[in-house]
PyMOL Python script that loads the backbone (N, CA, C, O; Angstrom):
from pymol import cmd

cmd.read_pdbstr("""\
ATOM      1  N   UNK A   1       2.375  34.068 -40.956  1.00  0.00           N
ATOM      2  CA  UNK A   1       2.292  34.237 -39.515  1.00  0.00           C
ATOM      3  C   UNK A   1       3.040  33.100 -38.835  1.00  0.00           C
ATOM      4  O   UNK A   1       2.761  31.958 -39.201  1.00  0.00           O
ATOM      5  N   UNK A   2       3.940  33.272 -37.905  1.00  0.00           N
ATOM      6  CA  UNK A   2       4.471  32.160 -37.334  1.00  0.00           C
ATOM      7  C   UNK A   2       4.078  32.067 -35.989  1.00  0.00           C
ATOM      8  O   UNK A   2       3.895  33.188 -35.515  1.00  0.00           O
ATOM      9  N   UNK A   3       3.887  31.184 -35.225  1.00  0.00           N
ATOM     10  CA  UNK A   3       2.917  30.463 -34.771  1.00  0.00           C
ATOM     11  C   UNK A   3       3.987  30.337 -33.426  1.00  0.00           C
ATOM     12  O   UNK A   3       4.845  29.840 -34.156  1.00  0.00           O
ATOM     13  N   UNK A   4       4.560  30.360 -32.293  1.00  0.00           N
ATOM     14  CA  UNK A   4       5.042  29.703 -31.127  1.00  0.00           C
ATOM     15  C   UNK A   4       4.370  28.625 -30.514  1.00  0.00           C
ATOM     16  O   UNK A   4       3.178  28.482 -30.243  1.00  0.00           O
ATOM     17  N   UNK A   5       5.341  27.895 -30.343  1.00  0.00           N
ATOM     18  CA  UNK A   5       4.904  26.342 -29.538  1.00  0.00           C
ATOM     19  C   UNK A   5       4.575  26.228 -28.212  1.00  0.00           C
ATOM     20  O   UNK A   5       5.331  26.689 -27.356  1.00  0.00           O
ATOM     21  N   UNK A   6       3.196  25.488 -27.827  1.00  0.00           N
ATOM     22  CA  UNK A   6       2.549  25.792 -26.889  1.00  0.00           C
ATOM     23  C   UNK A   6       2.229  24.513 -26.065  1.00  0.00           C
ATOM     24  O   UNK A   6       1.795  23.426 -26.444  1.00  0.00           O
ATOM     25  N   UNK A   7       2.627  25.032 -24.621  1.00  0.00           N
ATOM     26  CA  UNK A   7       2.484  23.562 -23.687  1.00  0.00           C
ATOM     27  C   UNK A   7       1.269  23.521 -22.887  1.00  0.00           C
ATOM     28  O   UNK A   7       0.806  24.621 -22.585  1.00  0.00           O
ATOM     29  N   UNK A   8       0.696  22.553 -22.507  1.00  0.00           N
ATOM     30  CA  UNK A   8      -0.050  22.745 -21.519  1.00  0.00           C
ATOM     31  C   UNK A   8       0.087  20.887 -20.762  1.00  0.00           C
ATOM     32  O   UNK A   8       0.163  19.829 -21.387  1.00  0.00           O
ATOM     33  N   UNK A   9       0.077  21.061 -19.635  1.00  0.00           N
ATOM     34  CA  UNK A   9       0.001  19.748 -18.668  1.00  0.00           C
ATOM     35  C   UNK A   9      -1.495  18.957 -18.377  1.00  0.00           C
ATOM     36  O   UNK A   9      -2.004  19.345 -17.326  1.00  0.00           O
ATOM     37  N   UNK A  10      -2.196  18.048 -19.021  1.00  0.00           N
ATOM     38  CA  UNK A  10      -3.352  18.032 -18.633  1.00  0.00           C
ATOM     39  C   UNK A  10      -3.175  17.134 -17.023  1.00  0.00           C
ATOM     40  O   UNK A  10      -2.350  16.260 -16.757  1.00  0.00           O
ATOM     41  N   UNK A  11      -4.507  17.847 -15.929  1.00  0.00           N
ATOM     42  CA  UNK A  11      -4.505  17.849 -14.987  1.00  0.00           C
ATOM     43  C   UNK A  11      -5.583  16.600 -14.456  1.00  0.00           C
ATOM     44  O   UNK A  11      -5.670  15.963 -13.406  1.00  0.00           O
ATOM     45  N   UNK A  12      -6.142  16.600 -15.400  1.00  0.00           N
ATOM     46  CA  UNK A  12      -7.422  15.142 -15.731  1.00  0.00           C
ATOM     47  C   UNK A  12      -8.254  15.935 -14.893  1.00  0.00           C
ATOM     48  O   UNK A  12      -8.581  15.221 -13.945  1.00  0.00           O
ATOM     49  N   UNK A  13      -9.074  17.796 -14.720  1.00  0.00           N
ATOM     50  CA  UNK A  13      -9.606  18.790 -14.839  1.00  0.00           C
ATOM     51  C   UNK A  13      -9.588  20.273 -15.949  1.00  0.00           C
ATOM     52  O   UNK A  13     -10.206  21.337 -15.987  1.00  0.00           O
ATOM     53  N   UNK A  14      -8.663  19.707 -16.646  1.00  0.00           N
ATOM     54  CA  UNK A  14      -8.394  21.241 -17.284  1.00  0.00           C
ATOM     55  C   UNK A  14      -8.571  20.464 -19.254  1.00  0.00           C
ATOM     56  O   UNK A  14      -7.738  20.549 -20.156  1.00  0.00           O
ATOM     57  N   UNK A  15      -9.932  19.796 -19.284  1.00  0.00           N
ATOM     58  CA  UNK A  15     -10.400  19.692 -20.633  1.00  0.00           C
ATOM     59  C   UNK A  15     -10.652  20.371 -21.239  1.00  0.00           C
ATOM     60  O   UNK A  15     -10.393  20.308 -22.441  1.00  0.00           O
ATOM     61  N   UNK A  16     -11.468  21.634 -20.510  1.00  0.00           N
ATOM     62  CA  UNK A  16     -11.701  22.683 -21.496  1.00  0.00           C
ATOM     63  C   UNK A  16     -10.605  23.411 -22.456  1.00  0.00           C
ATOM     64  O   UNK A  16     -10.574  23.674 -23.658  1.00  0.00           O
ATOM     65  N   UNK A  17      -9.541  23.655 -21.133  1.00  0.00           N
ATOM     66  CA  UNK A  17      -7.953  24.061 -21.622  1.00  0.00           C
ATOM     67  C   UNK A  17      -7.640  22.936 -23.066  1.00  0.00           C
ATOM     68  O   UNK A  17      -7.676  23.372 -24.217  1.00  0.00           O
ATOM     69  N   UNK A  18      -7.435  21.928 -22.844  1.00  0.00           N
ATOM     70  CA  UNK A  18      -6.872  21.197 -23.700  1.00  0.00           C
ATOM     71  C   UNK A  18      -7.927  21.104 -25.293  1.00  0.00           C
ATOM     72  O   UNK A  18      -7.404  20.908 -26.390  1.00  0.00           O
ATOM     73  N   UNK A  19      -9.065  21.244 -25.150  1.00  0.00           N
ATOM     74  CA  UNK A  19     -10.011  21.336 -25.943  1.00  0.00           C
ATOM     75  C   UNK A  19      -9.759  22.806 -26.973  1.00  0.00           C
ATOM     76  O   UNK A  19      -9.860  22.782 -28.200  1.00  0.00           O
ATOM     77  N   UNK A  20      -9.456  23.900 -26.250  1.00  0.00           N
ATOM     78  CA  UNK A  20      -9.043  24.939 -26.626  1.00  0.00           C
ATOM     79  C   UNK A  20      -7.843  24.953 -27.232  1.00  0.00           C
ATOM     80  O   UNK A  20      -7.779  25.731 -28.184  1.00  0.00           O
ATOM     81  N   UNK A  21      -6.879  24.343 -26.985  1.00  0.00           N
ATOM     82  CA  UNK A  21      -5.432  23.996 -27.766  1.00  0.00           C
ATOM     83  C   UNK A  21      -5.507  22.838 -28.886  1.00  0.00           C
ATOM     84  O   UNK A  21      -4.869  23.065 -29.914  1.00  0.00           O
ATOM     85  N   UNK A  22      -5.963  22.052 -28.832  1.00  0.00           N
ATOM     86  CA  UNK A  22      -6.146  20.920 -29.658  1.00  0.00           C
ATOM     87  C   UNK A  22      -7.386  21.010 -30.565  1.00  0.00           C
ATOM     88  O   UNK A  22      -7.303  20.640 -31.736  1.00  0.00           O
ATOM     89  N   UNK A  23      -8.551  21.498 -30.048  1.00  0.00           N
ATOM     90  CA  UNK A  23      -9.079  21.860 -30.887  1.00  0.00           C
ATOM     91  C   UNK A  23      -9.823  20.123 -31.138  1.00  0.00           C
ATOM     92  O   UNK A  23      -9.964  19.361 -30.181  1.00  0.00           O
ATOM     93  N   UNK A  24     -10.236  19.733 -32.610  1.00  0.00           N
ATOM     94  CA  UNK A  24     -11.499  19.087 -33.056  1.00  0.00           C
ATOM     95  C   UNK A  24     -10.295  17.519 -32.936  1.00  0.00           C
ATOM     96  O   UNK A  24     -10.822  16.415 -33.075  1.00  0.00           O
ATOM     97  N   UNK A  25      -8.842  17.594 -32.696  1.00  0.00           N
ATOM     98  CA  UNK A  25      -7.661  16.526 -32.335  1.00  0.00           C
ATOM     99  C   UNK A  25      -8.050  15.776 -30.977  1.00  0.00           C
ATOM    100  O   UNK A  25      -7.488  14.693 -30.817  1.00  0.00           O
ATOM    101  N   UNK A  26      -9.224  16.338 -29.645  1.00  0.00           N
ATOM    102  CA  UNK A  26      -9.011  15.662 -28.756  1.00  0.00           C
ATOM    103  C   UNK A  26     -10.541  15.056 -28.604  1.00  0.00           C
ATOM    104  O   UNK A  26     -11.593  15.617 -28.912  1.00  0.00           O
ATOM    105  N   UNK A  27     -10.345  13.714 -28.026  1.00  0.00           N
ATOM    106  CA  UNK A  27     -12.003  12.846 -27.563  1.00  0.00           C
ATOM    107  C   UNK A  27     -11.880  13.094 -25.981  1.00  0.00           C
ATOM    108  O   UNK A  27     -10.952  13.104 -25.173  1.00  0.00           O
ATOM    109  N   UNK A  28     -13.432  13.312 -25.927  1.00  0.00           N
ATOM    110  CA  UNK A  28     -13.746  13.483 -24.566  1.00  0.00           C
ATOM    111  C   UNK A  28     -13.148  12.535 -23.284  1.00  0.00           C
ATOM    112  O   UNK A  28     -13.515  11.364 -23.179  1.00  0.00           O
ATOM    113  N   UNK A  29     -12.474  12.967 -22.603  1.00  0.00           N
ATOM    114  CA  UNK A  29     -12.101  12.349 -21.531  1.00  0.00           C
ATOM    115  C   UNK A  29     -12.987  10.916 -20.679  1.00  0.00           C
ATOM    116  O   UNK A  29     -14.168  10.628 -20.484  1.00  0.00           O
ATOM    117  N   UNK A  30     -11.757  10.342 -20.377  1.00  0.00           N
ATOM    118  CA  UNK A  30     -12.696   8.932 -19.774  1.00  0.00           C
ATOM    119  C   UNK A  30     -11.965   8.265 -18.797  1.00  0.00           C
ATOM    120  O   UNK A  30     -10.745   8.426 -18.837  1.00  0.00           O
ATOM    121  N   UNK A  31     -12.477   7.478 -17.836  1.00  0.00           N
ATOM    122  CA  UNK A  31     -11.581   7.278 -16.608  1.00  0.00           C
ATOM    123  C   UNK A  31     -11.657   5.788 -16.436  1.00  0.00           C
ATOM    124  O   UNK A  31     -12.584   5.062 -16.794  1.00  0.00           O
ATOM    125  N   UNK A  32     -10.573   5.453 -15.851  1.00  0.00           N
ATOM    126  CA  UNK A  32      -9.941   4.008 -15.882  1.00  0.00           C
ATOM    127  C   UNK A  32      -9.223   3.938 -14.644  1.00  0.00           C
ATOM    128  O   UNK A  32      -8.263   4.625 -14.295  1.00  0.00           O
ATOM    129  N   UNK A  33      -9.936   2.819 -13.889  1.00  0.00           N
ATOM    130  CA  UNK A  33      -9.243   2.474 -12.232  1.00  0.00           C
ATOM    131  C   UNK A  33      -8.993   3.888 -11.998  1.00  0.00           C
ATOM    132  O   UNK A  33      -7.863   4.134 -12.420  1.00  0.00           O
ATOM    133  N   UNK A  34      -9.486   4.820 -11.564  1.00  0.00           N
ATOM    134  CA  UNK A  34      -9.657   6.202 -10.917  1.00  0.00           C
ATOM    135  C   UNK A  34      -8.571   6.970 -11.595  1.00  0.00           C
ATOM    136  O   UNK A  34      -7.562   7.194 -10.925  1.00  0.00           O
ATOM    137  N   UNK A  35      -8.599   7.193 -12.220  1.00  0.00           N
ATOM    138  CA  UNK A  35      -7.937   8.013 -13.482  1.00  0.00           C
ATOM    139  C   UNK A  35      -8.180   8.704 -14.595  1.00  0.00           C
ATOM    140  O   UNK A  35      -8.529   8.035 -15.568  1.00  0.00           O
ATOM    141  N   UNK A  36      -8.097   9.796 -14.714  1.00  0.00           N
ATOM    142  CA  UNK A  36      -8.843  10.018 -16.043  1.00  0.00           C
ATOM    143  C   UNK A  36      -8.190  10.843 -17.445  1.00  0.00           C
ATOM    144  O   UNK A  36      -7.968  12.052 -17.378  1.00  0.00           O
ATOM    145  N   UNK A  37      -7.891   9.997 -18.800  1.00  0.00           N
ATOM    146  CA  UNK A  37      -7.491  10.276 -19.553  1.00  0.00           C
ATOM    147  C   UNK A  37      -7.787  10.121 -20.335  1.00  0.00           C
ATOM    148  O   UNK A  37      -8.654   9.250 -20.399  1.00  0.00           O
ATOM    149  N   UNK A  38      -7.330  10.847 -21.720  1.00  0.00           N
ATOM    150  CA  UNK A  38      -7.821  11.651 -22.806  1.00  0.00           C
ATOM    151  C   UNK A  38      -7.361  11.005 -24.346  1.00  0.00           C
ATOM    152  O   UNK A  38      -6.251  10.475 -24.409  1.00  0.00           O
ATOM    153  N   UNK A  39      -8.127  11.048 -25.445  1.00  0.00           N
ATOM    154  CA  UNK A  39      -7.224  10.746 -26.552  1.00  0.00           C
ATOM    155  C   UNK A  39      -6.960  11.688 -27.202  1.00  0.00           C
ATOM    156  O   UNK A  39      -7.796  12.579 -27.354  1.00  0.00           O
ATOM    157  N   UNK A  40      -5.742  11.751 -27.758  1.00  0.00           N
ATOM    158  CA  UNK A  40      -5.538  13.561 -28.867  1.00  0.00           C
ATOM    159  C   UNK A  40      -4.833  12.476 -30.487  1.00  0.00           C
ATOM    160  O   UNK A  40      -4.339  11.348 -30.500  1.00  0.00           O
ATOM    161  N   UNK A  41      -5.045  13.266 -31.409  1.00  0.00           N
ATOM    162  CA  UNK A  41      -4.614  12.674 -32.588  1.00  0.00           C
ATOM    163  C   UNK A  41      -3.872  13.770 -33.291  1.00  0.00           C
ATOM    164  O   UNK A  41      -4.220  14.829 -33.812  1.00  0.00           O
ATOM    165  N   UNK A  42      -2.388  12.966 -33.077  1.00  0.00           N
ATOM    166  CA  UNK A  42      -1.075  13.451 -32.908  1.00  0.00           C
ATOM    167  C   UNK A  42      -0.774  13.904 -34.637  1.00  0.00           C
ATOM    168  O   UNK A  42      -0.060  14.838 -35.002  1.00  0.00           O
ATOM    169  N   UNK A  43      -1.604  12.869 -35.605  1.00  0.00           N
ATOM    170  CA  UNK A  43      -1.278  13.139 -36.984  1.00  0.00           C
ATOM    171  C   UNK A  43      -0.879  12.288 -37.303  1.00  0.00           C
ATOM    172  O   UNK A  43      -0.698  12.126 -38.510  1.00  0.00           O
ATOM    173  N   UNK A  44      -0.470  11.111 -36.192  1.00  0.00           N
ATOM    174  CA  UNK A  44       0.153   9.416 -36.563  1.00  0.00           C
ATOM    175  C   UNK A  44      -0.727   8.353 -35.928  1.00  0.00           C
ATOM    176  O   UNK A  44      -0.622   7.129 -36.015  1.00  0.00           O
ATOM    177  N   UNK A  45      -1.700   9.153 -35.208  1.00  0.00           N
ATOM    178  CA  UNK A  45      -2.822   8.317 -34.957  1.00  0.00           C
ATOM    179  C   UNK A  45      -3.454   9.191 -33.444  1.00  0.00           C
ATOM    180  O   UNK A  45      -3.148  10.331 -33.094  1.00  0.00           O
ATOM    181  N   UNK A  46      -4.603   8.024 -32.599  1.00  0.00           N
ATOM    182  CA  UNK A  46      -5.071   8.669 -31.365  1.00  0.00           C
ATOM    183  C   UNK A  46      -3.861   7.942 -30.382  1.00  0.00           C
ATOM    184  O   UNK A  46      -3.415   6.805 -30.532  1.00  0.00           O
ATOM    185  N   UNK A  47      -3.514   8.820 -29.458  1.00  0.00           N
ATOM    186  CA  UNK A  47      -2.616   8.670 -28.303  1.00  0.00           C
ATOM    187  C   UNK A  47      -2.834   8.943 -27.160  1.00  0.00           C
ATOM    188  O   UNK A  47      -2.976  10.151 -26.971  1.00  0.00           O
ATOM    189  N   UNK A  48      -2.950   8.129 -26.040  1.00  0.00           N
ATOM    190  CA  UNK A  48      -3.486   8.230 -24.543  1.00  0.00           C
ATOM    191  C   UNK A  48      -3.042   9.364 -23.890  1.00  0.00           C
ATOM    192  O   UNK A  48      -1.828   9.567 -23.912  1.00  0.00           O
ATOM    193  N   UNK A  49      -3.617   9.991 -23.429  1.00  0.00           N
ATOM    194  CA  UNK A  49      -2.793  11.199 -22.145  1.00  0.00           C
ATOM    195  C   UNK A  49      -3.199  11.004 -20.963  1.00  0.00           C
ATOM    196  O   UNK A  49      -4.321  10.710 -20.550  1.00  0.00           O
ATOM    197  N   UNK A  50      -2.496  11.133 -20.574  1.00  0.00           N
ATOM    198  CA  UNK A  50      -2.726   9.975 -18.899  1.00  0.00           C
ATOM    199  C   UNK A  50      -2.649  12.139 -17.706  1.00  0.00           C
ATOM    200  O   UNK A  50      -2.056  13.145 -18.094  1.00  0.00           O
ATOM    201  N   UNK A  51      -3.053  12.061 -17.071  1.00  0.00           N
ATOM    202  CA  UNK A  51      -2.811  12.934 -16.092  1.00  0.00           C
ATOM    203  C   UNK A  51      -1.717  13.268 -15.985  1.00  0.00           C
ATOM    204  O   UNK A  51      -1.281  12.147 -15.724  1.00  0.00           O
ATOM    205  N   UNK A  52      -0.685  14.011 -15.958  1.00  0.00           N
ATOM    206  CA  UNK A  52       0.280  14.943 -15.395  1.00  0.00           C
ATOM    207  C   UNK A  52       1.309  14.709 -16.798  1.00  0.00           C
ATOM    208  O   UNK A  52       2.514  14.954 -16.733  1.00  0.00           O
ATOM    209  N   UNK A  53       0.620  14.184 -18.104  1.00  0.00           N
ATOM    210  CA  UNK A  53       1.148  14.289 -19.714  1.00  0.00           C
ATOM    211  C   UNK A  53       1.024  15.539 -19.715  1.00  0.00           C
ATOM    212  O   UNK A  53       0.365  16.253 -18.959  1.00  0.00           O
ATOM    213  N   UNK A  54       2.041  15.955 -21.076  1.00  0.00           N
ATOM    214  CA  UNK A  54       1.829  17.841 -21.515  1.00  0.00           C
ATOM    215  C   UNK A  54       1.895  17.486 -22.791  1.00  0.00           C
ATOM    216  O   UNK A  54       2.675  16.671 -23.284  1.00  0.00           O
ATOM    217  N   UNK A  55       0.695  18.385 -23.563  1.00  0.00           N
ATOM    218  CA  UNK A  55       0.359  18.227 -24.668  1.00  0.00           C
ATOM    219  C   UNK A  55       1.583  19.266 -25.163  1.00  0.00           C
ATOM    220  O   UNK A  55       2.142  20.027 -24.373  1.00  0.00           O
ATOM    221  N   UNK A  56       1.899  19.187 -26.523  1.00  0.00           N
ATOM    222  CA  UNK A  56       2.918  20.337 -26.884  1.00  0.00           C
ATOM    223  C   UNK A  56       2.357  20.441 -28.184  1.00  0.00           C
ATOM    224  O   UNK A  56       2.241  19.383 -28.802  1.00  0.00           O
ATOM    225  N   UNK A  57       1.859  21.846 -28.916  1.00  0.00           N
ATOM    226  CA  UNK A  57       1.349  22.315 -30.090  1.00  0.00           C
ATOM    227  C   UNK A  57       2.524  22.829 -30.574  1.00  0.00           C
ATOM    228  O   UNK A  57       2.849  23.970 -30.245  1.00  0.00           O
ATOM    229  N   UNK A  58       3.682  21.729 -31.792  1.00  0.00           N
ATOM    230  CA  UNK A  58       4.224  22.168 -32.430  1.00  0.00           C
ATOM    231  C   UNK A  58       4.421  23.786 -33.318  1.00  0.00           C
ATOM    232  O   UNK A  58       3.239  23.882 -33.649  1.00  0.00           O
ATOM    233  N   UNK A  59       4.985  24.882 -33.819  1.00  0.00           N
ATOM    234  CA  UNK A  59       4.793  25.747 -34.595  1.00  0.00           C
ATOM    235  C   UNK A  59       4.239  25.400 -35.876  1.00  0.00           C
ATOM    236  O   UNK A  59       3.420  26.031 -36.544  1.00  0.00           O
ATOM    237  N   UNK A  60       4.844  24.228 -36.139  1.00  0.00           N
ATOM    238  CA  UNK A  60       3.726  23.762 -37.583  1.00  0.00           C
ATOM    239  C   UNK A  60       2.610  23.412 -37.512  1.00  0.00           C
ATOM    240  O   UNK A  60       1.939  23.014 -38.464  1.00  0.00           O
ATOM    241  N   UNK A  61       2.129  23.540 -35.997  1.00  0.00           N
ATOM    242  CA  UNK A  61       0.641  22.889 -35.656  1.00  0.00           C
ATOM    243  C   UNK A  61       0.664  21.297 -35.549  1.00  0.00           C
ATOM    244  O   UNK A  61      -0.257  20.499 -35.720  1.00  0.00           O
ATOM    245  N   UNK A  62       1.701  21.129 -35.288  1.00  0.00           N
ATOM    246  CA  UNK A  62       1.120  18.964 -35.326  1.00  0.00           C
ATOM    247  C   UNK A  62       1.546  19.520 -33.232  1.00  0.00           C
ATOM    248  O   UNK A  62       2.190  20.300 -32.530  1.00  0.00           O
ATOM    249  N   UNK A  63       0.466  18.242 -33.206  1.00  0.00           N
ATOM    250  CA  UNK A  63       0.664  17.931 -31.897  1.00  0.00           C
ATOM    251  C   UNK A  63       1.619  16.928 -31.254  1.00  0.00           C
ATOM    252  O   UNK A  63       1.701  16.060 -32.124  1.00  0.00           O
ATOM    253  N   UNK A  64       2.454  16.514 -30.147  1.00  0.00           N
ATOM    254  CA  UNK A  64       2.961  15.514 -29.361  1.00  0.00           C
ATOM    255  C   UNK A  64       2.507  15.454 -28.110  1.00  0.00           C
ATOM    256  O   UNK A  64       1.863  16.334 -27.540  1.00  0.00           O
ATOM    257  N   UNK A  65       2.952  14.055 -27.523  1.00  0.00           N
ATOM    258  CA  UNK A  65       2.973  14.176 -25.947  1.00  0.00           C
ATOM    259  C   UNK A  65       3.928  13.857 -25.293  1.00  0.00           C
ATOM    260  O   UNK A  65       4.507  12.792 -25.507  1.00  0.00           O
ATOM    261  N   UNK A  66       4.412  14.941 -24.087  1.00  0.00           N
ATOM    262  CA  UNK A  66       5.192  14.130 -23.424  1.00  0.00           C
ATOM    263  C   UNK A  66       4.576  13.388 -22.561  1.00  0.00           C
ATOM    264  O   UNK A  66       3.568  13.860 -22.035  1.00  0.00           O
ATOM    265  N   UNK A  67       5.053  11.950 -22.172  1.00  0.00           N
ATOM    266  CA  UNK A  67       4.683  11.647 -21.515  1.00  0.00           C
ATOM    267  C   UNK A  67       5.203  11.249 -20.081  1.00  0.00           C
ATOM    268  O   UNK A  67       6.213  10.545 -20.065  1.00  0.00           O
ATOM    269  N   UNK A  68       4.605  11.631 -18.795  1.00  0.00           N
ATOM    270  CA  UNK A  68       5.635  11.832 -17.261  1.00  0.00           C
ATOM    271  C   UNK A  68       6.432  10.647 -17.133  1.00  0.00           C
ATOM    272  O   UNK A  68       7.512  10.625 -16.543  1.00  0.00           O
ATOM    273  N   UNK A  69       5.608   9.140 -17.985  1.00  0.00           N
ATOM    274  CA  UNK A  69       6.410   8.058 -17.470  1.00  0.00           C
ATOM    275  C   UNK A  69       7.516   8.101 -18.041  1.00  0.00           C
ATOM    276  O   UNK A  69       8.472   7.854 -17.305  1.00  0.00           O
ATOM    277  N   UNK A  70       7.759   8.346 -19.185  1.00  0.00           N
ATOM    278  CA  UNK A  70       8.764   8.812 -19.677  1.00  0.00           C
ATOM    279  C   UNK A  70      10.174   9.545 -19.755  1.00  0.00           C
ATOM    280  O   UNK A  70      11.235   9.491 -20.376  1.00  0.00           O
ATOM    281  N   UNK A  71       9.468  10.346 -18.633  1.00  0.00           N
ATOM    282  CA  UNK A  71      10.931  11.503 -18.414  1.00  0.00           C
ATOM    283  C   UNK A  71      11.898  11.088 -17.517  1.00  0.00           C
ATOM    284  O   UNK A  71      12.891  11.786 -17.313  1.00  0.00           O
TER     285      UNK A  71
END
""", "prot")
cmd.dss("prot")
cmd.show_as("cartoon", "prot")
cmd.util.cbc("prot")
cmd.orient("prot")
């Protein structure tokens, strides 16, 4: 079965969403100086997702993030 790669933007509201894509990879959300972000474990370790990050579910199933500061 091959699998398409799947995005989602976390909104620092839409945990359930991200919980549903990531699955048993993400820790419950937590907030910092009015912010609230997430850890997911990418397969190279746990990695911050800050609000307006997009998780991306590789086809092989490993996870990344982009991250906004980044782009």
């Amino acid at each position: 079965m091959v699998m398409a790669m799947k995005k989602l933007t976390y909104t620092g509201t839409n945990y359930d969403e991200v919980k549903r894509l990531c699955g048993d990879r993400v820790l419950a959300p937590y907030f910092c100086m009015g912010f609230s972000m997430l850890s997911v474990d990418t397969g190279d370790g746990f990695v911050t997702v800050n609000e307006g990050d997009t998780i991306v579910l590789e086809d092989d199933g490993t996870l990344r993030i982009e991250n906004v500061a980044n782009q």
